[in-house]
C-alpha positions, 0 to 999 in steps of 0.5 A, spaced: 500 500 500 502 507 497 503 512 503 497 516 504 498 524 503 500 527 509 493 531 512 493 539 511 489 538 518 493 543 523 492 550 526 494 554 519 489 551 516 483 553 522 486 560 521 485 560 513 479 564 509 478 558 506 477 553 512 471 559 515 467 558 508 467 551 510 465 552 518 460 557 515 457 553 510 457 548 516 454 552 521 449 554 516 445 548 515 439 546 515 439 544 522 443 544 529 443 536 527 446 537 520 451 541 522 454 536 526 453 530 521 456 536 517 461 538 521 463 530 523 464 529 516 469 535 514 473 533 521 472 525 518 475 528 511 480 532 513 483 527 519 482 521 513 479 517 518 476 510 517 471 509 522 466 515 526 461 512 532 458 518 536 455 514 542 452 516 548 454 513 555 448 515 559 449 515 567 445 507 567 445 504 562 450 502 556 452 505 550 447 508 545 449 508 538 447 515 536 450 514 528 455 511 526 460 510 519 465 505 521 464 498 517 471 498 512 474 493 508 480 491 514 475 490 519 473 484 522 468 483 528 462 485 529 460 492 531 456 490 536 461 486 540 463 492 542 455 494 545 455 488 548 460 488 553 467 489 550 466 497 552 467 496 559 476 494 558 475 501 552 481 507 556 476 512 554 470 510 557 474 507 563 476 516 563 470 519 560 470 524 566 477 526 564 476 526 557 470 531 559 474 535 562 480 536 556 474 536 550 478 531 546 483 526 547 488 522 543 488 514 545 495 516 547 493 519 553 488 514 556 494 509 556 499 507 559 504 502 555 504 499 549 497 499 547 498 493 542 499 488 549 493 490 552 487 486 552 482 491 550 488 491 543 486 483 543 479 483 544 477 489 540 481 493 537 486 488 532 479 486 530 476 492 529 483 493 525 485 500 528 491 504 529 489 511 532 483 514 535 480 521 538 475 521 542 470 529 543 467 528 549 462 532 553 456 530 557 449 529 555 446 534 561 443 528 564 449 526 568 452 522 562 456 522 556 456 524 550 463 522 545 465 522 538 470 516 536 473 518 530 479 512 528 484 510 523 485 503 520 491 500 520 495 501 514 494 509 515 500 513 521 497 515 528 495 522 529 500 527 530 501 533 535 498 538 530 492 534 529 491 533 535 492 540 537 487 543 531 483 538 534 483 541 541 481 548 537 475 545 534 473 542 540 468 547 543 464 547 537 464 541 536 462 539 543 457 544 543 454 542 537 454 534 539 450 536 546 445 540 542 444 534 538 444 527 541 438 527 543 435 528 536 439 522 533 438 518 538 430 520 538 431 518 530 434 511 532 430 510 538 426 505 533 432 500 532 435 500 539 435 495 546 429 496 549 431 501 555 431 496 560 435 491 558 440 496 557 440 498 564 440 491 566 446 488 561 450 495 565 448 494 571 450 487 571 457 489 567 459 494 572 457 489 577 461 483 576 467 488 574 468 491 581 467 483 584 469 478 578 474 474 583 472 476 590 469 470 593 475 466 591 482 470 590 486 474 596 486 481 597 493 482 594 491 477 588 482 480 587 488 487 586 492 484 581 486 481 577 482 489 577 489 491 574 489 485 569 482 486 567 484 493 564 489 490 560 494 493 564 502 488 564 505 485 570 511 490 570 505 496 571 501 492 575 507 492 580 510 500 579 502 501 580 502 496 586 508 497 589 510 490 588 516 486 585 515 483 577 516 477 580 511 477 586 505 478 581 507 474 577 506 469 583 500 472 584 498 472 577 499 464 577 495 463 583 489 468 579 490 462 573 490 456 577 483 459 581 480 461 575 481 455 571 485 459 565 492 459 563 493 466 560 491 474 561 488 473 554 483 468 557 481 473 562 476 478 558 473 473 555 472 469 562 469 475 564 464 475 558 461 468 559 460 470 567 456 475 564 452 473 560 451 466 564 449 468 571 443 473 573 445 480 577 446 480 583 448 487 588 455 487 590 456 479 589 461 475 585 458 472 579 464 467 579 460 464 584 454 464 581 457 462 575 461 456 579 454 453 582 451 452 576 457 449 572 459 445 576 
């Protein structure tokens, strides 16, 4: 594959006659809602991305497609993977309030490492056959959250410091634009949606099972290692996080293995999901433990 063209995307190009013109013909449309779409389609132009999600995170429930453009030829999962439960390991919703708080990050400031070791990497984001992502992010005005995902695919470079930065510039517009609007698009897909209470249920149970997942049969040091480990995160910053010698969690790690019956980390996630989807909610229990009565 031929390199792309290096984007003109920059702070240069937000302070040009031509790119007004452009914003005006935006801000101009026929409704608050056009121009976000329109708007979404100028920044998906100019940062040449592969995939677009606008996505609600309401206070109670799961993730709302608001509108999407992300089906390319290198991806291979569903979509729907990602609203069903692999959005609880995604870093920018594990900081959504700090994404808030800075109007757009890049995936390089919700990480911590290597992004390709980490278990969200293997469970989404190699399927998904990404490289990068920018995430806009403001709240719903319902104590939620509000986020543009716009991603390039593998084969394209990551985003670099002058996209990002005019990024950060076009961030209150669009961010204003994206509060204005949520609620129409998500009125207009209200008909294609989970109905609301399995949403609420299905979260519930994630958000549960993830602050309990391992309590009912590990230590607290290993439970510990195993929250960090859900994230995705490796063994040497798991002990920089913990205070806590490599070969000490790894001790621990193997211990976590032997209790929960699998013998890697990329078994872990996906250990997580079948407990999920296998046991009913119950509030501040470990659903292993229900998981474990019914598979025995």
């Amino acid at each position: 594959m031929s390199a792309s063209p290096k984007t003109g995307f920059s702070k240069d190009l937000l302070a040009s006659r031509e790119w007004y013109e452009r914003l005006s013909n935006i801000v101009s449309s026929s409704s608050t809602t056009a121009a976000t779409l329109a708007l979404c389609d100028e920044l998906v132009t100019q940062l040449r991305i592969d995939s677009v999600l606008l996505i609600r995170f309401p206070k109670d429930a799961g993730p709302q497609l608001l509108y999407g453009d992300y089906e390319h030829r290198r991806r291979l999962n569903n979509i729907d993977d990602y609203f069903l439960g692999n959005y609880a390991i995604d870093p920018f919703y594990l900081n959504l309030e700090r994404c808030r708080e800075a109007g757009v990050l890049a995936l390089s400031d919700v990480i911590e490492e290597n992004f390709d070791f980490s278990e969200y990497y293997r469970a989404h984001y190699k399927s998904a056959a990404l490289v990068d992502e920018l995430c806009f992010c403001c709240t719903d005005g319902q104590s939620g959250y509000v986020v543009l995902s716009l991603s390039r695919a593998i084969g394209k470079e990551h985003f670099n410091g002058q996209e990002i930065e005019a990024a950060q510039r076009i961030a209150p517009l669009m961010r204003g634009l994206m509060r204005a609007t949520w609620y129409t698009l998500a009125e207009a897909g209200a008909s294609n949606a989970q109905p609301k209470s399995i949403q609420e249920d299905l979260h519930r149970h994630i958000e549960n099972a993830r602050v309990n997942f391992g309590r009912s049969i590990l230590t607290r040091r290993e439970f510990d290692v195993l929250q960090l480990l859900l994230r995705g995160n490796s063994v040497d910053l798991i002990g920089k996080k913990l205070n806590i010698s490599v070969g000490t969690i790894k001790v621990h790690r193997k211990h976590i293995y032997a209790k929960l019956k699998i013998r890697s980390q990329s078994e872990i996630f996906s250990l997580f999901l079948d407990v999920v989807m296998a046991t009913e909610y119950e509030p501040n229990a470990d659903p292993l433990a229900q998981y474990r009565g019914e598979n025995v």
